[in-house]
N, C-alpha and C positions, 0 to 999 in steps of 0.2 A: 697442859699448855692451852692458854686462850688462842682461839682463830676469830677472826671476823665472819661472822655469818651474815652474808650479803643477800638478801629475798627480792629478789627481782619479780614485778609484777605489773599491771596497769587497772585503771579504775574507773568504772562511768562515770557521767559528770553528776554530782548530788542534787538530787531536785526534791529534795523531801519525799518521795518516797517510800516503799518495804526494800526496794533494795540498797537504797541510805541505810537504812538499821542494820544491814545485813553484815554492807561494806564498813562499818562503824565499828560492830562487833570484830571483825576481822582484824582492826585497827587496832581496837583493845585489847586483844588477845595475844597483838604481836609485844604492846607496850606490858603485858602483865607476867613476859619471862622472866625467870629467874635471871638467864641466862643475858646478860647485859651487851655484851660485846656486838652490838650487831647493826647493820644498814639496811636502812629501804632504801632500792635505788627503784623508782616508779617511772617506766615511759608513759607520757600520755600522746596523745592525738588531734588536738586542738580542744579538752576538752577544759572548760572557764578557770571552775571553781576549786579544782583538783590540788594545785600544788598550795593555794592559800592555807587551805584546809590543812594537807599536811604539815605542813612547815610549822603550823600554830602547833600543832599535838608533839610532833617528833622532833623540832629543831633543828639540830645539827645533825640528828641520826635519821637525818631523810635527804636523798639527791632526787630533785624530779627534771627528767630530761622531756622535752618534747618536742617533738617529731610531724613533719608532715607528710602526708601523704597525697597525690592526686586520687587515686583511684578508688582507695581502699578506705575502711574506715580505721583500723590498725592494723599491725604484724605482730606476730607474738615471737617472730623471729628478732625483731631487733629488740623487743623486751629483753630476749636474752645475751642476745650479741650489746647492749648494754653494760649489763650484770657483768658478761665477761672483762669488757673496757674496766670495769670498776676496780673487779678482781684484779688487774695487775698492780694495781699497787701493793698488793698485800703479796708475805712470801708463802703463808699460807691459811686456806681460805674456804668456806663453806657457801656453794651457790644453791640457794631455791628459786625455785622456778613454781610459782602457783597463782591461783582465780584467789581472785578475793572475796568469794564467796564462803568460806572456811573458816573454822576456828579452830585452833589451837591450842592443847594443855598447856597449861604452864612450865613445864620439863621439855618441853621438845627440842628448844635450842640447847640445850645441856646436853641431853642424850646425843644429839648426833656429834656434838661434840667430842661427848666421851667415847664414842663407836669410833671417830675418825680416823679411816687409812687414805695414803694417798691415790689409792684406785677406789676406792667408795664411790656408790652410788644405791640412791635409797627412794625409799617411797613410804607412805601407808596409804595400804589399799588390802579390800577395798574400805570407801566411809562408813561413818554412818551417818546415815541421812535423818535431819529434819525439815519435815515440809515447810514450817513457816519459822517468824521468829518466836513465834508464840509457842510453838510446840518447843522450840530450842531452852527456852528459859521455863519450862516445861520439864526436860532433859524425856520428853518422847521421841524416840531415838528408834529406828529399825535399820538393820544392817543392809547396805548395798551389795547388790549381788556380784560375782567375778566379772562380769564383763559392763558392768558399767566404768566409764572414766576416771582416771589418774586426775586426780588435780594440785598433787604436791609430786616431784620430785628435787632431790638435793645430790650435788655432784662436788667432791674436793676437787675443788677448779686447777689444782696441778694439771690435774685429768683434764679438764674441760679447756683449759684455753692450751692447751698443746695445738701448734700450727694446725695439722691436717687434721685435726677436728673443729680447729671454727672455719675453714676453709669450707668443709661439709656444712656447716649451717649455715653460710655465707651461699655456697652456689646454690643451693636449695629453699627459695626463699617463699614464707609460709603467711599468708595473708587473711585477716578477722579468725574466725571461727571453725575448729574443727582439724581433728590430724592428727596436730602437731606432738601430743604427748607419744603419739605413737614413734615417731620420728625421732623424740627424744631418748626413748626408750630403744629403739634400731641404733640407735651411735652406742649406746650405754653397754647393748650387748656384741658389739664390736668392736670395744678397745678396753672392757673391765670385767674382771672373773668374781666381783666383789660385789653382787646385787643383793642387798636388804630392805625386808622389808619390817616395819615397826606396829604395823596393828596386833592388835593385844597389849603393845609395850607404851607407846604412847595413842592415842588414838585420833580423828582427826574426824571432825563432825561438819557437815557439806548443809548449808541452809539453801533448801530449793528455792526461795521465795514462788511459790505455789501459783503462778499466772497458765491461763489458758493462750497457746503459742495461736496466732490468726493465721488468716491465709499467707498473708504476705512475709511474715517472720517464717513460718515454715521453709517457704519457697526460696529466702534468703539461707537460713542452715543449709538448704538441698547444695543451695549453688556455691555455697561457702565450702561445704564438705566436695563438691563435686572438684571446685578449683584448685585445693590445696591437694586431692590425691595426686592430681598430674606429679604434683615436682617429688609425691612420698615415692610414689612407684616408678619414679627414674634415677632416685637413690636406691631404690632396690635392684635394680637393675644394673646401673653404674657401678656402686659400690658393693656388692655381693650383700646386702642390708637381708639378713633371715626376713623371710615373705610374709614368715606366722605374725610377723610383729603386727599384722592387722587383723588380729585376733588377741582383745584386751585380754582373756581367759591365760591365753598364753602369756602374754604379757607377764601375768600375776606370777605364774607361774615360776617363771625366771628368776624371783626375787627370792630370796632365803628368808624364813618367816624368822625372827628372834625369838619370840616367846611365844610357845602355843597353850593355850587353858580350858579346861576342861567346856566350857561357853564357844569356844572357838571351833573345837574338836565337834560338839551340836551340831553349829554351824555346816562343816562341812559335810555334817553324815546327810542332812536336811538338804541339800543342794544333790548330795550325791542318787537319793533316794528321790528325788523331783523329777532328773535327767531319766533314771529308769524309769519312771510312770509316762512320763511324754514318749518315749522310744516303746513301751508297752503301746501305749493309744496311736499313736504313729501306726502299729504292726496292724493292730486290731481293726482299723480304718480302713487302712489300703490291701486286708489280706481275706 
């Protein structure tokens, strides 16, 4: 059975740019599924040039809503409480949630397709990372480690838009930068026994665009990350949300891997054998 795969997501404003090429890429990668059935629904934030741009590439298979804000520059909350709006039309239905920083295989919208239960929820994680676009078309590629960021999850929206779970994203509202995958992940393993994750199986490549963060950016992440924990850790509190969830490691953890390969298995021994040399040099230090 075909489902609508609906990718809920938002995008800076293009100003010619490395992160034009990046967001570009992202575009092309959505337009080069096999997998046809599927919607951009795009919140923006007052930003110009956004929705011309899509509409030329995607036509009909793009909604762009947007949104204002006083305060803030965006929410990646109503990014999503969008996507869910969208999803009721459909009786069933596939929600992503991701940065448009990422590219995607050509199979991805199939596979989850073909994976789909009504309690699904999925990821890959972690990327692999390329630092620029040049290395991407390059294919120089190194793997992210477990505790860096989620930047794709996908939820069969039966799951998702059930009242007392958008009611939880609704009271708990998450503004610009920082959190939020955690928070998505805390509902995920609160109302689904059915966490996959797809590296090895399809894989999902994360382009840094390679910029040195200034003072003042830093200082905005600090306070972007400091303002969104308030509302994560009073869902944890409120709603009994496992604590570990802010710990990406964990995170990974929770997800059932599909396919593991002998490159993967590497991976892990390489990680596992790192964690002992630090706890080694750690003893050696202080003893």
């Amino acid at each position: 059975m075909e489902r609508k795969i609906i990718v809920c997501t938002t995008f800076r404003e293009f100003k010619k740019t490395e992160n034009d090429k990046i967001q570009l890429l992202f575009l092309e990668s959505i337009q080069k599924q096999k997998y046809s059935n599927y919607l951009l629904v795009v919140t923006t934030f007052g930003e110009k040039n956004v929705k011309p741009i899509l509409e030329e590439k995607f036509g009909n298979k793009v909604i762009v809503i947007d949104e204002e804000l006083e305060k803030y520059r965006y929410s990646l909350t109503m990014v999503v409480l969008n996507g869910i709006k969208i999803a009721e039309k459909y009786k069933e239905s596939i929600l992503i949630w991701c940065t448009c920083d990422i590219i995607l295989k050509t199979d991805y919208f199939s596979i989850i397709n073909k994976i789909y239960k009504k309690d699904i929820v999925g990821t890959t994680h972690p990327n692999l990372i390329a630092k620029t676009v040049g290395d991407f078309k390059n294919k120089k590629f190194t793997m992210a480690t477990l505790g860096q960021g989620f930047d794709l999850l996908f939820f069969a929206t039966e799951l998702l838009k059930q009242e007392k779970i958008v009611d939880i994203i609704q009271k708990y509202y998450f503004y610009e930068w920082g959190v939020f995958e955690h928070f998505l992940i805390g509902i995920a393993l609160m109302y689904s026994d059915n966490l996959v994750n797809l590296v090895n199986y399809s894989d999902i490549v994360k382009i840094e665009n390679d910029r040195e963060a200034n003072h003042e950016s830093k200082i905005f992440f600090q306070e972007c990350r400091e303002r969104n924990m308030r509302p994560f850790l009073k869902c944890i509190r409120e709603m009994n949300m496992p604590r570990r969830v802010k710990d990406l490691k964990y995170c990974h953890s929770k997800f059932k891997i599909l396919k593991i390969t002998p490159k993967w298995i590497i991976y892990v021994i390489k990680l596992k054998m790192n964690e002992v040399i630090k706890k080694l040099k750690y003893y050696v230090i202080h003893t």
